[in-house]
N, C-alpha and C positions, 0 to 999 in steps of 0.2 A: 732434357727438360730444363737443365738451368738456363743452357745457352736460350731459351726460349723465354724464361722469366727475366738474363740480362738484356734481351731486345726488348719486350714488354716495357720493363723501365726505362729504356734510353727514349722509346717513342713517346710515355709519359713526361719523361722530362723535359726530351726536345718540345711537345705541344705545349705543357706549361708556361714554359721559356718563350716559346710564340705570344701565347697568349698576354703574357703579362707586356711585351713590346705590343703589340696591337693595341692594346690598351692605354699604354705610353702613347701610343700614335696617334689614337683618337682624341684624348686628353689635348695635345697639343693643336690636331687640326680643329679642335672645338674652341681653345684662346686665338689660335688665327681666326677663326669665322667671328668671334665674338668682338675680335680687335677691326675688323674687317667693317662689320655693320659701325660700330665706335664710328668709323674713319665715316663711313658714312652720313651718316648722320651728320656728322659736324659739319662735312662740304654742303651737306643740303640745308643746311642751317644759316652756312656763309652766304650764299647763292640768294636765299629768302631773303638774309637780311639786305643784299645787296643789292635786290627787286622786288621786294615787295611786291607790287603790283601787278608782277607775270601770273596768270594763272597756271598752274599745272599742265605739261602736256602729260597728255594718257597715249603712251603706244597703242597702238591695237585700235585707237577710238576710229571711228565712222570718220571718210572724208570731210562729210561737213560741218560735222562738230567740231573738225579740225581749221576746218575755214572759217566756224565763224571768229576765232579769236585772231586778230590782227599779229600777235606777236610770237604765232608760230613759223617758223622757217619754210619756206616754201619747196625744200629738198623731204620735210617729213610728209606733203601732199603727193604720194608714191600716183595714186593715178592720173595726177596731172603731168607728171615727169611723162608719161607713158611706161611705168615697169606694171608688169604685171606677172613677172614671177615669183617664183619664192624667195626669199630674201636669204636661203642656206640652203647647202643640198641636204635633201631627206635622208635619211638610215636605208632607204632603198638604192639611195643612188651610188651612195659608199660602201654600201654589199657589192655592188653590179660590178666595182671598180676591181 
């Protein structure tokens, strides 16, 4: 019965011991994320003040909402390139693999 109550406590401690590292872990991957958007921010801050006049590309938008603005790059007008596939392979295809 002891040997049963000193496992008992070593698995309490070892998860303790996890948990308060996970916690460390998260802690820190939250000031990276936090330092992360920071950085952000500021380049798209530099970039605005440095054009002004560009309006926003929006990924995802509609070709021609993509065409009407002059100062989109002509490689973000995927179907005029002719791609028409996915731009990453799916979770399916990396299963299959």
């Amino acid at each position: 019965m002891a040997d049963i109550a000193n496992l008992l406590q070593g698995l309490v401690r070892k998860q303790t011991e996890h948990d308060a590292k996970w916690e460390q872990e998260k802690l820190q991957q939250e000031n990276r994320w936090q330092s992360m958007e920071r950085r952000v921010d500021q380049l798209q801050q530099e970039v605005k003040a440095e054009r002004p006049d560009t309006p926003p590309v929006v990924v995802g938008a509609a070709p021609a909402a993509q065409a009407e603005s002059p100062n989109v790059p002509a490689m973000l007008h995927e179907e005029e390139q002719g791609w028409s596939g996915p731009l990453a392979p799916t979770l399916r295809d990396l299963d299959a693999t």
